[in-house]
C-alpha positions in Angstrom: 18.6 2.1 -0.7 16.8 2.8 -3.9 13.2 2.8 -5.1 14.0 -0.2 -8.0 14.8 -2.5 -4.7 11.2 -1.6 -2.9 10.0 -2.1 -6.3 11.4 -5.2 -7.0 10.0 -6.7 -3.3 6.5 -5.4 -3.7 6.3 -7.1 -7.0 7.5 -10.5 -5.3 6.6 -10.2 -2.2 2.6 -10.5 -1.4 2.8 -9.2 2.5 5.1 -5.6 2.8 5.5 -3.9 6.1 4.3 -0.1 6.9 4.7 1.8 9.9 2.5 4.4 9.7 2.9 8.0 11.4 5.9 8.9 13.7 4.3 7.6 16.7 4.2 4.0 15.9 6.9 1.4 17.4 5.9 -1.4 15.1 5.4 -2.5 11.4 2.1 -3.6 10.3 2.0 -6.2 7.6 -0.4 -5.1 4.3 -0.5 -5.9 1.0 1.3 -3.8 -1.3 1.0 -2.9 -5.5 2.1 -1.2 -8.5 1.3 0.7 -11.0 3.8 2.6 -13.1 6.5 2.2 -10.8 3.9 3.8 -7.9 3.1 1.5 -5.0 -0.5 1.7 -3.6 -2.3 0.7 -0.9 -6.0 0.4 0.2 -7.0 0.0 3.8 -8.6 -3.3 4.5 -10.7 -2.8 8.1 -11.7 0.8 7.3 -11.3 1.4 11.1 -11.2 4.9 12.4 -7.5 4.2 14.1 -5.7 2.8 11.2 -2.4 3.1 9.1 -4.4 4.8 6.6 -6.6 7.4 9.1 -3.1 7.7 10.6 -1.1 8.9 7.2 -3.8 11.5 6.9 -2.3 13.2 10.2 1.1 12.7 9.6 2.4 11.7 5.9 5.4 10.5 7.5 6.2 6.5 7.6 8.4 3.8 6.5 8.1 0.7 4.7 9.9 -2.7 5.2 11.2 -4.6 2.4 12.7 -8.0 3.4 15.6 -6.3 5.6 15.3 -2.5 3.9 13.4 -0.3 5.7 12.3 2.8 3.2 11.3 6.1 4.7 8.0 7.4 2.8 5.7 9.7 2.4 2.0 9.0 2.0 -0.3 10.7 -0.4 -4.0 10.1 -1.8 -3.4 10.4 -5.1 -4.8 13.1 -7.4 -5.4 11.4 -10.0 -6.6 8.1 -8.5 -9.4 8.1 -11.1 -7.3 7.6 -13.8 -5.7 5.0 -11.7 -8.1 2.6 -10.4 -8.8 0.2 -12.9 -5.0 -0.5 -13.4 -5.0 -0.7 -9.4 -8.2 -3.5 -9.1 -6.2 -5.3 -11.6 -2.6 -5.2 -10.0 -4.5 -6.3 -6.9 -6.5 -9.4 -8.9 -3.7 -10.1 -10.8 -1.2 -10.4 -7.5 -3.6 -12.1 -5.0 -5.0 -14.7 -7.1 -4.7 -17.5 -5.1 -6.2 -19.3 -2.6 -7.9 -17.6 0.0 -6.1 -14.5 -1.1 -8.6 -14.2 -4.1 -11.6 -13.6 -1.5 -10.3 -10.6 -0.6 -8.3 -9.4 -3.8 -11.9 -9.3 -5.0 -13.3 -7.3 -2.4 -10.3 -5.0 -2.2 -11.9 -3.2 -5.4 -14.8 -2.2 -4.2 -16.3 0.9 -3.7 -15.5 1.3 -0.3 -11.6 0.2 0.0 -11.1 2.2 -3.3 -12.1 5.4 -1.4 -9.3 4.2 1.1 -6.3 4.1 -1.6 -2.9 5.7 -0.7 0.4 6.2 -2.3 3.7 5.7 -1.0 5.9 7.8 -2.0 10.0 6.3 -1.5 12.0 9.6 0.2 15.5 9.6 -1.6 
């Protein structure tokens, strides 16, 4: 399994599956983006028990792709500054349609920006 196939499903796919943590039993269906061959993620509910809140205990998880199932690592990235703009505009540039647009619009503000994470594929 190699990083070009997640790639190639998170850019044609608009719903991915994480499992967050070692603890969880099931996948949890998000959307997904990239940006330079990175895939990020920003948490939607902001609630205290969530995948993201859960990464920051354990940076251990796994990703599903169609029928792939990727183990990753999660990181906030470093240099998410740099970052965000081309982030907002993978996200308004993906989720464009329909009701999608509602929340690809709210999905770069403030608040869910703070909540941005990187998946990192383990080889």
């Amino acid at each position: 399994m190699d990083k070009a196939a997640a790639l190639d499903y998170i850019n044609n796919h608009t719903i991915i599956e994480i499992k967050a943590g070692e603890e969880r039993t099931t996948f949890l269906e998000i959307w997904m983006v990239t940006v330079n061959d990175r895939i990020f993620a920003r948490s939607w509910g902001l609630a205290e028990r969530s995948w993201y809140n859960t990464f920051l205990e354990n940076s251990k998880g796994q990703i599903r792709c169609g029928e792939k199932i990727f183990n990753i690592q999660a990181l906030v990235p470093t240099d998410i500054n740099d970052l965000t703009s081309d982030i907002n505009t993978a996200y308004l540039t993906k989720y464009n349609t329909g009701s999608n647009l509602k929340y690809s619009k709210a999905i770069i503000k403030e608040k869910h920006i703070e909540k941005t994470m990187e998946f990192v594929i383990c080889e």
